[in-house]
N, C-alpha and C positions, 0 to 999 in steps of 0.2 A: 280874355281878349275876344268878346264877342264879334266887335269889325271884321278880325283876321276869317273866324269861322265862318262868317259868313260870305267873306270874297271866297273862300277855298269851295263851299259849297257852288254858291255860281260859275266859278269857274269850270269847276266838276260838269254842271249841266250845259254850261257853253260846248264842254267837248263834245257830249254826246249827241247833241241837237246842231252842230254846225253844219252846211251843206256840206256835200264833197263837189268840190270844185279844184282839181290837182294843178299842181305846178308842173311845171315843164320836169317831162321823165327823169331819172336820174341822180335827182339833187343828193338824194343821201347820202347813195352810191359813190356819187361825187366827193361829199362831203368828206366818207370813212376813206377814200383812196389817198383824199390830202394828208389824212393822218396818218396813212401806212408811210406813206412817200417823207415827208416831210423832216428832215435834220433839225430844225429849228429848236434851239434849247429854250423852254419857255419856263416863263414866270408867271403864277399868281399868289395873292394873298388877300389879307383883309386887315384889317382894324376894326377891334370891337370896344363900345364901354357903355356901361348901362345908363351915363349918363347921358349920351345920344337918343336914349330910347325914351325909359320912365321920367328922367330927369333925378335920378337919386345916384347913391355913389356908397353900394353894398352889395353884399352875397360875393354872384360873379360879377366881377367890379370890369375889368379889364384887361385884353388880351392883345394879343398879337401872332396870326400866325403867315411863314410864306414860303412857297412851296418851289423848288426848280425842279424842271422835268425834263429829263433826256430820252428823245424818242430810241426806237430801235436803230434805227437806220443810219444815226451818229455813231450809236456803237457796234454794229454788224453789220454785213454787207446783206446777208437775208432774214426773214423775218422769225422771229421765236419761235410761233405759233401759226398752224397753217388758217389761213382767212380771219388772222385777227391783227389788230393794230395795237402797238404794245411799246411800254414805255417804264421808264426807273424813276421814282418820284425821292428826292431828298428836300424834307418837311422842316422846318424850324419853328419854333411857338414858344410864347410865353403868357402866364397868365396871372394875377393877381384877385385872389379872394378875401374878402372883410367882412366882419360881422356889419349888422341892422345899427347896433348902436353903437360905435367907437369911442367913447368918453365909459364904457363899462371899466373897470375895477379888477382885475381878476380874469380866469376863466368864469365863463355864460354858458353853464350849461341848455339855454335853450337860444341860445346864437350862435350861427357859423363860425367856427374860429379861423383867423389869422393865417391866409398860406397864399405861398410864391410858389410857380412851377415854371421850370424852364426843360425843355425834350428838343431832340434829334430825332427823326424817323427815316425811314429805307423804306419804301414800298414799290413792287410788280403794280403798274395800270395795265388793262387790256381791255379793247373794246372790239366785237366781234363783227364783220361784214354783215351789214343789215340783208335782210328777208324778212319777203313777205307775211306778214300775220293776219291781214286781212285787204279785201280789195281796197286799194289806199294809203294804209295803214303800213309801216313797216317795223320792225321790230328786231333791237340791241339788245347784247346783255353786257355789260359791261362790269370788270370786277379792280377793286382794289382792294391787297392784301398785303402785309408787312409789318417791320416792329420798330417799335418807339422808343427810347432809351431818355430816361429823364431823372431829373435831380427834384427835391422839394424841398424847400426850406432855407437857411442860412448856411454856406454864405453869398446866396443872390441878392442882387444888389436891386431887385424890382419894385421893392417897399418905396425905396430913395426915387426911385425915378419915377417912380406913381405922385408921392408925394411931389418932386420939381416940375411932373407936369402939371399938377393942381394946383403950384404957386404962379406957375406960367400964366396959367388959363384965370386965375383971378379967384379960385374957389377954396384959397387957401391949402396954403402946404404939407400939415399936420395930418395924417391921414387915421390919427390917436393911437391909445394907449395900444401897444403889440406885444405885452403879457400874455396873452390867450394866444401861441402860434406854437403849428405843427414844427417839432423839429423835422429838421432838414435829415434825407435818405434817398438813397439812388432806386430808382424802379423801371422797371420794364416789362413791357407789355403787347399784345399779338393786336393786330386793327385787320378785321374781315371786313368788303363791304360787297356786297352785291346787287344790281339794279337791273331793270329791267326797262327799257327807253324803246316806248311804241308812241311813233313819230307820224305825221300827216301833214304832208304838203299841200299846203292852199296859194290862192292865186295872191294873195300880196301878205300873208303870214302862215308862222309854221303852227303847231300845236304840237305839244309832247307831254307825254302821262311817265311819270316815271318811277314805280314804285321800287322799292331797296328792303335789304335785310342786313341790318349790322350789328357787327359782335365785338364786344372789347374783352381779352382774357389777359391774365395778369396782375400784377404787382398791386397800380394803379386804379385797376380798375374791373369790375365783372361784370356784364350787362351783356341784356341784346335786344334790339332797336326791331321796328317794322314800319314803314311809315310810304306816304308817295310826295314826289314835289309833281308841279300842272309848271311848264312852261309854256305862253304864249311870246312869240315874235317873229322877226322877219330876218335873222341870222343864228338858226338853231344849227341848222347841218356842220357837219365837221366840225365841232365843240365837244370838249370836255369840260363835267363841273365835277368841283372840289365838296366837302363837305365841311365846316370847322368844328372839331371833336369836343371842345365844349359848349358848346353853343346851339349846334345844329345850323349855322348861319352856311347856305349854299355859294361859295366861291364858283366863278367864271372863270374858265382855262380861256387859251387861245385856239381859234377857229380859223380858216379857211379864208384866205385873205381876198374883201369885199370896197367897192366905193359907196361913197355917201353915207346919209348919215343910215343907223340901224337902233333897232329897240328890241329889249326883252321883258315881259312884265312874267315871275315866277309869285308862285307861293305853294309853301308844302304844310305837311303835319306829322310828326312822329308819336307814337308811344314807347316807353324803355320798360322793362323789368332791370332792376338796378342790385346786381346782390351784395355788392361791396362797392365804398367810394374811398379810397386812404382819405381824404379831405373831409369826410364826413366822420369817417372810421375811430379815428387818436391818430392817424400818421402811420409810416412803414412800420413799425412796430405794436401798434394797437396802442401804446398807453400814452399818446398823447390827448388834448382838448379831443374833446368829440359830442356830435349830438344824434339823439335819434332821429336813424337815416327813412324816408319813405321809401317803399319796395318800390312803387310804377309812379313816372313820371311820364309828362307830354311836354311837346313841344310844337308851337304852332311859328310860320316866319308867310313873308310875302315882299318884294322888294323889284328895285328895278333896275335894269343897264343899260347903260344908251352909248353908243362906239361912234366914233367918227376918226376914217381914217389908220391911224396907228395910236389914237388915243378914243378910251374911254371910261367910265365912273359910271360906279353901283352904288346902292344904298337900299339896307333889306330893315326889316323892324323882326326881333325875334322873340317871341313870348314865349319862357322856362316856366312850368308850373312849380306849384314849393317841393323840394327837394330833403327838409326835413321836418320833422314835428314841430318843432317852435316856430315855423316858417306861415305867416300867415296867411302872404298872398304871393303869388309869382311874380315874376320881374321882366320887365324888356327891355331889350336889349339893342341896340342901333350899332350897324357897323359900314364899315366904308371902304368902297375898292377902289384902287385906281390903275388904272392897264395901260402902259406905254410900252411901242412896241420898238424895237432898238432896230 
């Protein structure tokens, strides 16, 4: 995805060469108070499928995930944490994977095999009263921690319904042969994320550099992430963003309620060390389909949100590099948000 690298590099210099020209005092401040204060049960999510992106229809084929979030302040009358803004995230996802060629015969030991996952997750949000990190500049640390509870395999029903939206949509319903599939096993696993959101108000847009550290341990999964997303717009403050765990594709929370219309232009970049994937592995028990797994993987994405009112729509591009040895080139991935505010 050469395009992606090199908006993520411009962007990079855009921050650093911007004049400082500040917005009126206090916005952040502002911003984090909404989120301390605020009751509001919010929702976001995303929809993903690679056919949005490359135009093909394998590997990570297609997901779904959507998140509700209850602040403190619904469930206690004072705050958890002194000078932080804090919240309980309950996660739902589901996700559909297929080999390169679907008319294969058998297990492919050098194609991804055949799996459905569907998960529950519980996570602590917190995102700390900004200060100052430089003149201008201010500086979040914001953390999400929690566990994930999920099933893989039969008997979900996600194959069928991949398959009826492919009949829907015109692309044919067969989604082929499903001889080569992980059996189905219950797993669970720990999700660390950590970020760092140094923020600079400008006179008609915001800027924010946001670098993170995340860890998957568990059943599912073993890795750990480094990576930064560059947000530009004009409705950063008092926002939280999501991350979607297979993907890397950055979800939009709910912000601090604004008139007219608003824009975000994001894009980020990850690298993983990956020491186990059950999906790539044989399944919960190692002796399922399996192929050799690649140790470090990237992930490049860039995307945009535009709000108006109590509605708005995202749409990010997310480039996976390959993921296992038979895998010859990465895949992207296109996903779509949409925010209505009740």
């Amino acid at each position: 995805m050469p395009l992606l690298s090199v908006r993520l590099r411009a962007a990079l210099i855009a921050l650093a060469i911007v004049p400082a020209t500040p917005a009126p005092a206090g916005d952040l401040e502002r911003g984090w108070a909404w989120l301390a204060d605020t009751t509001r049960i919010e929702t976001q999510g995303l929809f993903w499928n690679d056919r949005l992106g490359d135009g093909e229809d394998r590997w990570k084929s297609g997901g779904l995930t959507q998140s509700y979030i209850l602040p403190e302040r619904r469930l206690a009358d004072e705050s958890w944490f002194a000078d932080r803004a804090s919240a309980l995230e309950f996660n739902l996802r589901g996700l559909v994977m297929t080999p390169d060629d679907t008319s294969f015969r058998g297990a492919n030991p050098k194609d991804r095999p055949y799996a459905q996952y569907a998960a529950a997750g519980l996570y602590l949000r917190s995102i700390a009263r900004p200060r100052e990190a430089l003149p201008g500049t201010g500086l979040q640390t914001e953390d999400r921690i929690g566990v994930e509870f999920g099933w893989e395999g039969d008997p979900l029903p996600l194959f069928d319904i991949q398959s009826a939206i492919h009949g829907l949509a015109g692309t044919g319903g067969n989604i082929g042969n499903r001889q080569n599939t992980i059996d189905g096993g219950f797993l669970a696993n720990l999700e660390a994320r950590r970020t760092w959101r140094l923020h600079r108000d400008m006179a008609d847009r915001d800027i924010e550099l946001a670098p993170f550290v995340q860890t998957s341990l568990g059943m599912r999964e073993n890795s750990l992430r480094a990576g930064a997303d560059l947000l530009i717009g004009s409705a950063l403050e008092g926002r939280t963003w999501g991350a979607d765990l297979a993907t890397g594709a950055m979800i939009a929370g709910e912000s601090m309620h604004r008139q007219g219309v608003h824009w975000t232009l994001f894009t980020g970049a990850d690298a993983g060390y990956v020491a186990s994937d059950v999906f790539l592995d044989g399944g919960p028990e190692g002796d399922g389909p399996s192929v050799g797994r690649r140790d470090t993987t990237a992930r490049l994405r860039a995307g945009i949100l535009l709000e108006h009112g109590r509605v708005g729509i995202g749409f990010s591009l997310n480039w996976l590099s390959p993921e296992f040895q038979g895998q010859q080139e990465g895949q992207t991935i296109g996903t779509i948000q949409l925010k209505v505010r009740f």
